[in-house]
mmCIF file of the N, C-alpha and C atoms, coordinates in Angstrom:
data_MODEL
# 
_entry.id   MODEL 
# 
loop_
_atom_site.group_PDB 
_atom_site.id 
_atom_site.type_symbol 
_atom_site.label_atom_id 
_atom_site.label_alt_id 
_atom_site.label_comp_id 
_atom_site.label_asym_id 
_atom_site.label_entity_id 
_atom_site.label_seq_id 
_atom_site.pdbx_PDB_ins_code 
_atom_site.Cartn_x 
_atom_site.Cartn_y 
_atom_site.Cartn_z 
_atom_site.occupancy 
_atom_site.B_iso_or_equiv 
_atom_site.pdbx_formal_charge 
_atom_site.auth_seq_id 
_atom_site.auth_comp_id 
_atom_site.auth_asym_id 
_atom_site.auth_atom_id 
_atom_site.pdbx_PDB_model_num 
ATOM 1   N N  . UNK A 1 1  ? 0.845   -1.180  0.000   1.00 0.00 ? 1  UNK A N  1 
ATOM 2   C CA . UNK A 1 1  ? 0.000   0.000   0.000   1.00 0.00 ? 1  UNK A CA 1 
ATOM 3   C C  . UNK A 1 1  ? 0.887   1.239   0.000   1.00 0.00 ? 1  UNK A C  1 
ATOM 4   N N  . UNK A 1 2  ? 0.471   1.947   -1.023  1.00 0.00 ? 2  UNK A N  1 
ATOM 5   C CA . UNK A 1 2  ? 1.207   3.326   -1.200  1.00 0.00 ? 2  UNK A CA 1 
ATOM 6   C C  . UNK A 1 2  ? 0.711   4.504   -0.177  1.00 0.00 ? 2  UNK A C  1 
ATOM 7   N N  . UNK A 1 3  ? 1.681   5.272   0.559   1.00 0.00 ? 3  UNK A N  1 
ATOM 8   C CA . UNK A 1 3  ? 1.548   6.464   1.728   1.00 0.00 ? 3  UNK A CA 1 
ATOM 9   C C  . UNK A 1 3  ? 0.420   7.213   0.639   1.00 0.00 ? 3  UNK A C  1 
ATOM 10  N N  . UNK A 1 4  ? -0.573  7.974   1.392   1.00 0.00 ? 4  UNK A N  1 
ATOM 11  C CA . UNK A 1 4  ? -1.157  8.828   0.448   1.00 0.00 ? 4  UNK A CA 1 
ATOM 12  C C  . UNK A 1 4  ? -0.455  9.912   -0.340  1.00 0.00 ? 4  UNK A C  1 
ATOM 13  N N  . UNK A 1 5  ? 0.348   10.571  -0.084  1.00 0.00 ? 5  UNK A N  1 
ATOM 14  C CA . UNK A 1 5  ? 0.929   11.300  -0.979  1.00 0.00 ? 5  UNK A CA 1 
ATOM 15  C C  . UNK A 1 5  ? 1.553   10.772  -2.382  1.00 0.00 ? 5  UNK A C  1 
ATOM 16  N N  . UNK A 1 6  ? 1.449   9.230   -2.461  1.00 0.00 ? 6  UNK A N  1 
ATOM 17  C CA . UNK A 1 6  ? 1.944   8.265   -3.482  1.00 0.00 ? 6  UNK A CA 1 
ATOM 18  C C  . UNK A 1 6  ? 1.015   7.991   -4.305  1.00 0.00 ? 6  UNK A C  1 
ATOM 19  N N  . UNK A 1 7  ? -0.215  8.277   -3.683  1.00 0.00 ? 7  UNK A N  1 
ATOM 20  C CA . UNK A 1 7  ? -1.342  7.170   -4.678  1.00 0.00 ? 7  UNK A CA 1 
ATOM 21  C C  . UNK A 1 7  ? -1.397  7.179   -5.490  1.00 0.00 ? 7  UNK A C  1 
ATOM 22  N N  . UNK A 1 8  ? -2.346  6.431   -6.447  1.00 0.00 ? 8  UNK A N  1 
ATOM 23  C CA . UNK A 1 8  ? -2.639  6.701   -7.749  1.00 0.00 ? 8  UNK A CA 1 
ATOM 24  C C  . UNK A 1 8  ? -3.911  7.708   -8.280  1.00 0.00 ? 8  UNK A C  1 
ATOM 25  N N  . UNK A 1 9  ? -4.285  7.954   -7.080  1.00 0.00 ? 9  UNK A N  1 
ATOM 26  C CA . UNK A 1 9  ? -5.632  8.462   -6.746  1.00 0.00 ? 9  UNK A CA 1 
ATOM 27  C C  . UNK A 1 9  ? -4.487  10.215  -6.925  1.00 0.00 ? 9  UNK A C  1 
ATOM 28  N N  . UNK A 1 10 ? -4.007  10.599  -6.453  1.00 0.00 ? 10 UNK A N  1 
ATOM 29  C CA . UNK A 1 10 ? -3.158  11.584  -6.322  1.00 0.00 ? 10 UNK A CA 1 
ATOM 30  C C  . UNK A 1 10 ? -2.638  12.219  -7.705  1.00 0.00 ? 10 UNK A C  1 
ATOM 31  N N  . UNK A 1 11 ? -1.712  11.010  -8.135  1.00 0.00 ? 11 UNK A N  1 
ATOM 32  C CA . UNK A 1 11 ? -1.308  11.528  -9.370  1.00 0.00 ? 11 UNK A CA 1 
ATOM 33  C C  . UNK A 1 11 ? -2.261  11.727  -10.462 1.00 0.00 ? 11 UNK A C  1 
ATOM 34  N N  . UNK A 1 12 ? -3.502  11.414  -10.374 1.00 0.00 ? 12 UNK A N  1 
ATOM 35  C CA . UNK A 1 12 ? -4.399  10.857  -11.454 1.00 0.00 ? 12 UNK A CA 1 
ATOM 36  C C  . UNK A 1 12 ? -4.847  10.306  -12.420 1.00 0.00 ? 12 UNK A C  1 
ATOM 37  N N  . UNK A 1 13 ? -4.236  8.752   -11.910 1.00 0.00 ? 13 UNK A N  1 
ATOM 38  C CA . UNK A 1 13 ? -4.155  7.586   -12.385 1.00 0.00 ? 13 UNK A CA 1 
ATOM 39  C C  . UNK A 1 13 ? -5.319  6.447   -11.870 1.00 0.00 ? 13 UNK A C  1 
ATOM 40  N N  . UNK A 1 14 ? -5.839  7.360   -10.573 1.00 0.00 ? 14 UNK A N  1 
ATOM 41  C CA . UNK A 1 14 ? -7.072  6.318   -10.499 1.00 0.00 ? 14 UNK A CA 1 
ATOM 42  C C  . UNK A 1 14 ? -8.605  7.099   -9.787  1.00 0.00 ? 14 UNK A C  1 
ATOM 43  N N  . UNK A 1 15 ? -9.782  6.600   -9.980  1.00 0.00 ? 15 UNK A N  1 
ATOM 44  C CA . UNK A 1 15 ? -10.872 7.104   -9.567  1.00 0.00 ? 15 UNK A CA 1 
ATOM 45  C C  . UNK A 1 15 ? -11.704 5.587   -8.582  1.00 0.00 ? 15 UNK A C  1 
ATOM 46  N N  . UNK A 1 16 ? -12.490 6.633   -8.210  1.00 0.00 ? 16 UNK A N  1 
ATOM 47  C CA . UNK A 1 16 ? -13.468 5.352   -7.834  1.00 0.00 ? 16 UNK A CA 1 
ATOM 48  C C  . UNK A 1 16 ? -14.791 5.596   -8.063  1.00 0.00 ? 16 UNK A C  1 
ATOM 49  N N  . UNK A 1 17 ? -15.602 4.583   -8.528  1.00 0.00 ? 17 UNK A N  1 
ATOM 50  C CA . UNK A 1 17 ? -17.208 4.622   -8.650  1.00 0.00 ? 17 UNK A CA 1 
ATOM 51  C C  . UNK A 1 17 ? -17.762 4.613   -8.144  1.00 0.00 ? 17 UNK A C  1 
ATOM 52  N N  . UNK A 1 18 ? -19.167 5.177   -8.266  1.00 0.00 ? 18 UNK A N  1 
ATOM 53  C CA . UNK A 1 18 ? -20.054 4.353   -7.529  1.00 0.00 ? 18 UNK A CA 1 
ATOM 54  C C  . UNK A 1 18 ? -21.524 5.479   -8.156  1.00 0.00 ? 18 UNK A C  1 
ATOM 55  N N  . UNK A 1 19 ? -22.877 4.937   -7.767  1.00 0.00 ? 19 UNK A N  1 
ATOM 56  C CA . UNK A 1 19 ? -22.814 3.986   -7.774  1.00 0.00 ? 19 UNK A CA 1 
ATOM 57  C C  . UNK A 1 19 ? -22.802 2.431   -7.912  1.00 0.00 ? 19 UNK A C  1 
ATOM 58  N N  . UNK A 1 20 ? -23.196 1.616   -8.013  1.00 0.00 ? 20 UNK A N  1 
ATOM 59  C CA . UNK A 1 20 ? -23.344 0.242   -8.255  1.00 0.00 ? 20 UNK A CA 1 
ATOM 60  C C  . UNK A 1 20 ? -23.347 -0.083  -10.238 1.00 0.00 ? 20 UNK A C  1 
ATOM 61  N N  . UNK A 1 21 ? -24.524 0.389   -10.259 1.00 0.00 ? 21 UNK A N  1 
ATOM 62  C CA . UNK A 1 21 ? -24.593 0.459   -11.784 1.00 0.00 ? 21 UNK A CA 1 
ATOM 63  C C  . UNK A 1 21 ? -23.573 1.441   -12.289 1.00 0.00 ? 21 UNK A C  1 
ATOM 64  N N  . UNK A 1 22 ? -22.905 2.229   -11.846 1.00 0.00 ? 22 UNK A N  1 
ATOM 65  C CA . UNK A 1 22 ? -22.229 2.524   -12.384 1.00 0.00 ? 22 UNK A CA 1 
ATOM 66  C C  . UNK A 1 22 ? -20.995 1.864   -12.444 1.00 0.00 ? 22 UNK A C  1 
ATOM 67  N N  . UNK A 1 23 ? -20.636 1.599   -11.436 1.00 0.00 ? 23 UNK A N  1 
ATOM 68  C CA . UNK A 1 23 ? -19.250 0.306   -11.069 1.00 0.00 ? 23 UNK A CA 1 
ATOM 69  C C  . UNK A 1 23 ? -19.327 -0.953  -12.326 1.00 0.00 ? 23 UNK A C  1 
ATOM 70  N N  . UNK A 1 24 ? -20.701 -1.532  -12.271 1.00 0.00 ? 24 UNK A N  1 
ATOM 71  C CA . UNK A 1 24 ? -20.740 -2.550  -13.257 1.00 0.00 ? 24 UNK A CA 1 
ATOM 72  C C  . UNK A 1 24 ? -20.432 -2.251  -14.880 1.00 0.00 ? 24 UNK A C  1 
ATOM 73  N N  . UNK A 1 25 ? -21.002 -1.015  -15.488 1.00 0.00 ? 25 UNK A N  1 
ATOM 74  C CA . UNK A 1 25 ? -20.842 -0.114  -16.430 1.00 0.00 ? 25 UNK A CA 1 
ATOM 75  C C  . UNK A 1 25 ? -19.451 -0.339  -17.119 1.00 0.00 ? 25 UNK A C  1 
ATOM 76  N N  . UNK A 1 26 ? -18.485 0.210   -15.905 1.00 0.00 ? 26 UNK A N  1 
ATOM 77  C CA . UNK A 1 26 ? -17.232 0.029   -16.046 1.00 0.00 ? 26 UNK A CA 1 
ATOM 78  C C  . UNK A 1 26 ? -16.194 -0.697  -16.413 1.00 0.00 ? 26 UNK A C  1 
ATOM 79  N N  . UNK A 1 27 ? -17.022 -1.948  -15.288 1.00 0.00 ? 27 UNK A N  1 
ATOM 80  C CA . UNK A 1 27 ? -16.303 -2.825  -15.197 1.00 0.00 ? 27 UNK A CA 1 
ATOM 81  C C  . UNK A 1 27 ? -16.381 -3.466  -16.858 1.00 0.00 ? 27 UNK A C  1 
ATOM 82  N N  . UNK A 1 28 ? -17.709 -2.985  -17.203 1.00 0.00 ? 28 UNK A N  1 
ATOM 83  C CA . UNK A 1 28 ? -17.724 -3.904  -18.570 1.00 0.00 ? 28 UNK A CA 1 
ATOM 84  C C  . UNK A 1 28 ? -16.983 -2.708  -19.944 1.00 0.00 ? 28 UNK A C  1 
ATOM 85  N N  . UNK A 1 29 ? -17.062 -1.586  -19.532 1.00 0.00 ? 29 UNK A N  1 
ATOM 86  C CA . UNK A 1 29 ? -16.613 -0.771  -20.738 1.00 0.00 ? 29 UNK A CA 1 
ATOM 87  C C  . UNK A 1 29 ? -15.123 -0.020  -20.230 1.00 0.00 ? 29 UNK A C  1 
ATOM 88  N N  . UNK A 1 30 ? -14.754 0.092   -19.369 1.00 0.00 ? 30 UNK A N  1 
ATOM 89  C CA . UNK A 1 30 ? -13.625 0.576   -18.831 1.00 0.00 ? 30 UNK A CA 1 
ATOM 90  C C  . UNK A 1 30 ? -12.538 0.377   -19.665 1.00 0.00 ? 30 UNK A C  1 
ATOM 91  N N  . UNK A 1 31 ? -12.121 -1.086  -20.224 1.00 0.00 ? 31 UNK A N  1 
ATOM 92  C CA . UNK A 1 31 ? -10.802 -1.103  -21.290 1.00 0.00 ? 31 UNK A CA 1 
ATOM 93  C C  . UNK A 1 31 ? -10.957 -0.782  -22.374 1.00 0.00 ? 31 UNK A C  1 
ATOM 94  N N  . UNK A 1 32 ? -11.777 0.351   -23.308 1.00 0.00 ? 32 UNK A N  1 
ATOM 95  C CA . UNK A 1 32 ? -12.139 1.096   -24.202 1.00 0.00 ? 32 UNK A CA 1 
ATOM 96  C C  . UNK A 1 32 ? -11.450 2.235   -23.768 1.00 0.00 ? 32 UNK A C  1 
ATOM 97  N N  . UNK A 1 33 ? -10.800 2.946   -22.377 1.00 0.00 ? 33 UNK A N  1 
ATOM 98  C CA . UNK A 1 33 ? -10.622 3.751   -22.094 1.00 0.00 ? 33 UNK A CA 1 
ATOM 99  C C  . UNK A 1 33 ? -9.226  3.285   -21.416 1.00 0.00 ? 33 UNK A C  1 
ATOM 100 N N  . UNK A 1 34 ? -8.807  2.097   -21.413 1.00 0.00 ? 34 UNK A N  1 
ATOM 101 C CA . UNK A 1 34 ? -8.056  1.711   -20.396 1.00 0.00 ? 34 UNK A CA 1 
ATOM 102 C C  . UNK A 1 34 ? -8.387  1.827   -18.509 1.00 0.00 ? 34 UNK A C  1 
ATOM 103 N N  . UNK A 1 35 ? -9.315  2.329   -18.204 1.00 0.00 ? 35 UNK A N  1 
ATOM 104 C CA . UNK A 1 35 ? -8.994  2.039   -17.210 1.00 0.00 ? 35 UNK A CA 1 
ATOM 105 C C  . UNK A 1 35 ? -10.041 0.158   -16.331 1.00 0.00 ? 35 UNK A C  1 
ATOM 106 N N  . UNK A 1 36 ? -9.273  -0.093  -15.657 1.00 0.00 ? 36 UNK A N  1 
ATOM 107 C CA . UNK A 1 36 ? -9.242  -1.007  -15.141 1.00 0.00 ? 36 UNK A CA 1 
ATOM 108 C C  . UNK A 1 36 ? -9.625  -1.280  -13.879 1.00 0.00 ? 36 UNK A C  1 
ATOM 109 N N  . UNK A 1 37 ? -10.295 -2.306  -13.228 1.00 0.00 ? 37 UNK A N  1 
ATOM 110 C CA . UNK A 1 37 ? -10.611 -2.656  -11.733 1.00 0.00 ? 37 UNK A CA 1 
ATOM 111 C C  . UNK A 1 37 ? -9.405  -3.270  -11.319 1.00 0.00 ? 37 UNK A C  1 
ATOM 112 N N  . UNK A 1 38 ? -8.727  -2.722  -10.547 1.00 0.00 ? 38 UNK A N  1 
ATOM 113 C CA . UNK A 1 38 ? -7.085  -3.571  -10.690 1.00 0.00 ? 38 UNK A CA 1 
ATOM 114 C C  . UNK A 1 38 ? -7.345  -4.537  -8.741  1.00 0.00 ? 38 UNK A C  1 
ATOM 115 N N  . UNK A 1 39 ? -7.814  -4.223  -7.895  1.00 0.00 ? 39 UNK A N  1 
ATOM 116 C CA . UNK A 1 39 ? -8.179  -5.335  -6.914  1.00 0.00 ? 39 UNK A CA 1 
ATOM 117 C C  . UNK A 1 39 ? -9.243  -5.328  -6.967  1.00 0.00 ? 39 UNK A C  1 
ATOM 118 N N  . UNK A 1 40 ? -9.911  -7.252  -6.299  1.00 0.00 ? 40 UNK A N  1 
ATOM 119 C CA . UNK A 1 40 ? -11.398 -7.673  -6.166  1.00 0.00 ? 40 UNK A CA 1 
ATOM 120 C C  . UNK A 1 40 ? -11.804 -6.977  -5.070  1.00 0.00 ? 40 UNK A C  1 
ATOM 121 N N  . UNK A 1 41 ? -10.778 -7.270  -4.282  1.00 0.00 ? 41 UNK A N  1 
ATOM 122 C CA . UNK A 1 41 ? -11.235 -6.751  -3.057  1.00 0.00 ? 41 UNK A CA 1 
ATOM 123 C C  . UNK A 1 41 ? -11.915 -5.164  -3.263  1.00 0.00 ? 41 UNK A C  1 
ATOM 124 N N  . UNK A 1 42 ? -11.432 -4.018  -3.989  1.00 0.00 ? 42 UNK A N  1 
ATOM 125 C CA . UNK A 1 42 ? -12.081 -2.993  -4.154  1.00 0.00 ? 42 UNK A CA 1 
ATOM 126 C C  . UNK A 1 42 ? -13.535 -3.056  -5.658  1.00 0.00 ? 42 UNK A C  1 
ATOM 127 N N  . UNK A 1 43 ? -14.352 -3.406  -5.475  1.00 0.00 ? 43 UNK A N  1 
ATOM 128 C CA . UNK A 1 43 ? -14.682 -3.107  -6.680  1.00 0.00 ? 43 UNK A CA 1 
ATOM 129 C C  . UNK A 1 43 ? -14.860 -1.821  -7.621  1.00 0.00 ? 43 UNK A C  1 
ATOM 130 N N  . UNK A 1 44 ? -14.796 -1.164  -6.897  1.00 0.00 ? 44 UNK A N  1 
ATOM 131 C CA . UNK A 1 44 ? -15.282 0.711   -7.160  1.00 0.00 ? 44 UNK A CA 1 
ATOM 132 C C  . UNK A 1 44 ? -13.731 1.284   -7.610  1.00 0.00 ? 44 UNK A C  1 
ATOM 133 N N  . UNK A 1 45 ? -13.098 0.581   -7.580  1.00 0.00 ? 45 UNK A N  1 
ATOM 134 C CA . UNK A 1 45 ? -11.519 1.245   -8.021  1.00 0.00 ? 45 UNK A CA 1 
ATOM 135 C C  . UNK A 1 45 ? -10.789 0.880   -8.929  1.00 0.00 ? 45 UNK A C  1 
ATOM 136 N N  . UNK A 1 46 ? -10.949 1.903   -9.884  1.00 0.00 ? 46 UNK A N  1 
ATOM 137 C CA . UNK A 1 46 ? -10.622 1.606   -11.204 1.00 0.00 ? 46 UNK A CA 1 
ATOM 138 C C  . UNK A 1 46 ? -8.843  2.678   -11.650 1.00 0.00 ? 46 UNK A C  1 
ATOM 139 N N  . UNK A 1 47 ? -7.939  2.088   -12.174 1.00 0.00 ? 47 UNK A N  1 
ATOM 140 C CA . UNK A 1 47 ? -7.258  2.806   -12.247 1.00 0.00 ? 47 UNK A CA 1 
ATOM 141 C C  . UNK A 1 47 ? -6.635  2.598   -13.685 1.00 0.00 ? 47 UNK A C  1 
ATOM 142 N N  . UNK A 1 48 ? -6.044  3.557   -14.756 1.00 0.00 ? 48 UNK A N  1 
ATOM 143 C CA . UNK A 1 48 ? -5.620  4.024   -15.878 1.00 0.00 ? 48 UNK A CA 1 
ATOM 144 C C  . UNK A 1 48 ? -4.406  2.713   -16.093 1.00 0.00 ? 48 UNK A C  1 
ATOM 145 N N  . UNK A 1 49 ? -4.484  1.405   -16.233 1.00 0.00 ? 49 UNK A N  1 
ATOM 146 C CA . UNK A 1 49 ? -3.749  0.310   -17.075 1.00 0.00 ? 49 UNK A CA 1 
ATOM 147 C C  . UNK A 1 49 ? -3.678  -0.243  -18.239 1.00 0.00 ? 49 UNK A C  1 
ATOM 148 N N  . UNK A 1 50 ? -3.137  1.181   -19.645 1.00 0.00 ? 50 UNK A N  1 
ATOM 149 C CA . UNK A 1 50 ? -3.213  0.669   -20.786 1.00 0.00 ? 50 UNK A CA 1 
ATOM 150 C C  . UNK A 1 50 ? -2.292  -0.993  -20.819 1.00 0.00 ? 50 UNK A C  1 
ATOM 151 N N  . UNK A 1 51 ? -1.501  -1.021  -19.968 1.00 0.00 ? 51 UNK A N  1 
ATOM 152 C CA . UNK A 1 51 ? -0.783  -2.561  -19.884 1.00 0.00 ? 51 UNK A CA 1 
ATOM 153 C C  . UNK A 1 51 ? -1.641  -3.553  -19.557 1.00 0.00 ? 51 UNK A C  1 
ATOM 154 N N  . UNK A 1 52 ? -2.962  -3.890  -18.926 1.00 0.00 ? 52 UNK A N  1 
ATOM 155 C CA . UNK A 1 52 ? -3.542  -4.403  -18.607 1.00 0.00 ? 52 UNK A CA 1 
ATOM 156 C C  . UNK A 1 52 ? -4.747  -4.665  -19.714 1.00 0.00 ? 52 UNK A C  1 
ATOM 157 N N  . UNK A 1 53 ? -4.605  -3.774  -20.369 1.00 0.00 ? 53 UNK A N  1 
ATOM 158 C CA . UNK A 1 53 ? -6.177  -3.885  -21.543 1.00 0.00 ? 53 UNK A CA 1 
ATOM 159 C C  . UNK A 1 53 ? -5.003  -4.895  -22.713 1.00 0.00 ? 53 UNK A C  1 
ATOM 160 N N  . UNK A 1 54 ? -6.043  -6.071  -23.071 1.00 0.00 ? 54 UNK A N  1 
ATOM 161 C CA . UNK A 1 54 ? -6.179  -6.806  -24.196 1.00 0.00 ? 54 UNK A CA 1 
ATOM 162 C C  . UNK A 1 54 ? -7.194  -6.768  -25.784 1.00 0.00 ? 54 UNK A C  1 
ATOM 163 N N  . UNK A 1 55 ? -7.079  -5.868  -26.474 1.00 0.00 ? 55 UNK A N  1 
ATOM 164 C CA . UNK A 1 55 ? -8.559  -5.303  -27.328 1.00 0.00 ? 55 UNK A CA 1 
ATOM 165 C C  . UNK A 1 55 ? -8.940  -4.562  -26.429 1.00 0.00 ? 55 UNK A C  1 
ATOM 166 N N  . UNK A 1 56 ? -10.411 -4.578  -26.049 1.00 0.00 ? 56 UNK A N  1 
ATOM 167 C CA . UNK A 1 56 ? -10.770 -3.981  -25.020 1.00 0.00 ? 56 UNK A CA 1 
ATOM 168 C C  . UNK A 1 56 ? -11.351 -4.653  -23.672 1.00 0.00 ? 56 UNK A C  1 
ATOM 169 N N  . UNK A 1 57 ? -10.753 -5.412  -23.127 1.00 0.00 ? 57 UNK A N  1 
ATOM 170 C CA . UNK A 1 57 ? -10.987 -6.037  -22.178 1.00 0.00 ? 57 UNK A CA 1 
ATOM 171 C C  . UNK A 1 57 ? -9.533  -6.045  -21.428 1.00 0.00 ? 57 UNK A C  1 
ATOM 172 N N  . UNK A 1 58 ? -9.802  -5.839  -20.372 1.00 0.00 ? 58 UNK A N  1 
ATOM 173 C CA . UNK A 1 58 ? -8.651  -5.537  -18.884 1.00 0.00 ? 58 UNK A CA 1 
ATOM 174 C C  . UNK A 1 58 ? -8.601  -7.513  -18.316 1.00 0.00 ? 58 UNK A C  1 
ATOM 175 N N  . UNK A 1 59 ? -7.397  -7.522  -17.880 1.00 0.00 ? 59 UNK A N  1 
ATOM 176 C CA . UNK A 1 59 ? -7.146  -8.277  -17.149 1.00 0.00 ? 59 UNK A CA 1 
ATOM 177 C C  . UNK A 1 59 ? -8.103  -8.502  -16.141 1.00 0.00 ? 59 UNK A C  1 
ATOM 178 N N  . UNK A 1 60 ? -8.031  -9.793  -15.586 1.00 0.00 ? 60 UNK A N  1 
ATOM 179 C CA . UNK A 1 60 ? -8.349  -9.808  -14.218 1.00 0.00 ? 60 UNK A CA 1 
ATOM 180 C C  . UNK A 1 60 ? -8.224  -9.134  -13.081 1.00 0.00 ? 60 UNK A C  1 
ATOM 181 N N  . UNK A 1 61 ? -8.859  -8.272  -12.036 1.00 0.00 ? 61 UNK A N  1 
ATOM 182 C CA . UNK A 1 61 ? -8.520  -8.075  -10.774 1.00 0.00 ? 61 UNK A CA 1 
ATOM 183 C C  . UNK A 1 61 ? -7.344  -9.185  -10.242 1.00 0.00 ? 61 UNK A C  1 
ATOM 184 N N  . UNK A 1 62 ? -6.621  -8.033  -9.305  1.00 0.00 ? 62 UNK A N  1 
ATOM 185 C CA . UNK A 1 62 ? -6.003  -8.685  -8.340  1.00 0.00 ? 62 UNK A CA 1 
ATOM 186 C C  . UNK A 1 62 ? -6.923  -9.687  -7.665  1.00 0.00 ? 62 UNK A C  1 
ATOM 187 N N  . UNK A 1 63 ? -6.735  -10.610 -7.159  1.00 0.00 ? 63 UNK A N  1 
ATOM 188 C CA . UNK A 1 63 ? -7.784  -11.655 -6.424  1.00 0.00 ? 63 UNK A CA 1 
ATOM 189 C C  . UNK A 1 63 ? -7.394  -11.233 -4.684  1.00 0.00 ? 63 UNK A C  1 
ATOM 190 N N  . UNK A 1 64 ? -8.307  -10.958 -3.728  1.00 0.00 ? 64 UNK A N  1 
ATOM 191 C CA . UNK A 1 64 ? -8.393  -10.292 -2.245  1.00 0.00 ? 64 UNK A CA 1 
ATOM 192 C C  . UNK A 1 64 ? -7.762  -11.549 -1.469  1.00 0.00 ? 64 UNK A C  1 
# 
């Protein structure tokens, strides 16, 4: 875990959703934009991983 002055949330590399329908939204259109749900454990936190998008579909979450 990054100190807050590190985050990704900081630099603006990541957001979070909500709500719900909107999270799901994401989760399904998000790698059109690159960004990504990068842990399960968060679902609402999506952060900017053109490395992670395949076409347009993101990797898997981290698993919690």
């Amino acid at each position: 875990m990054l100190p807050p002055d590190e985050s990704s949330h900081v630099t603006g590399l990541a957001i979070d959703v909500g709500p719900a329908e909107h999270v799901h939204w994401l989760s399904e259109h998000g790698g059109r934009h690159d960004l990504c749900q990068v842990y399960a454990w968060e679902p609402w936190h999506f952060e900017y991983r053109p490395e992670w998008v395949n076409g347009d579909v993101c990797r898997p979450p981290v698993p919690g």
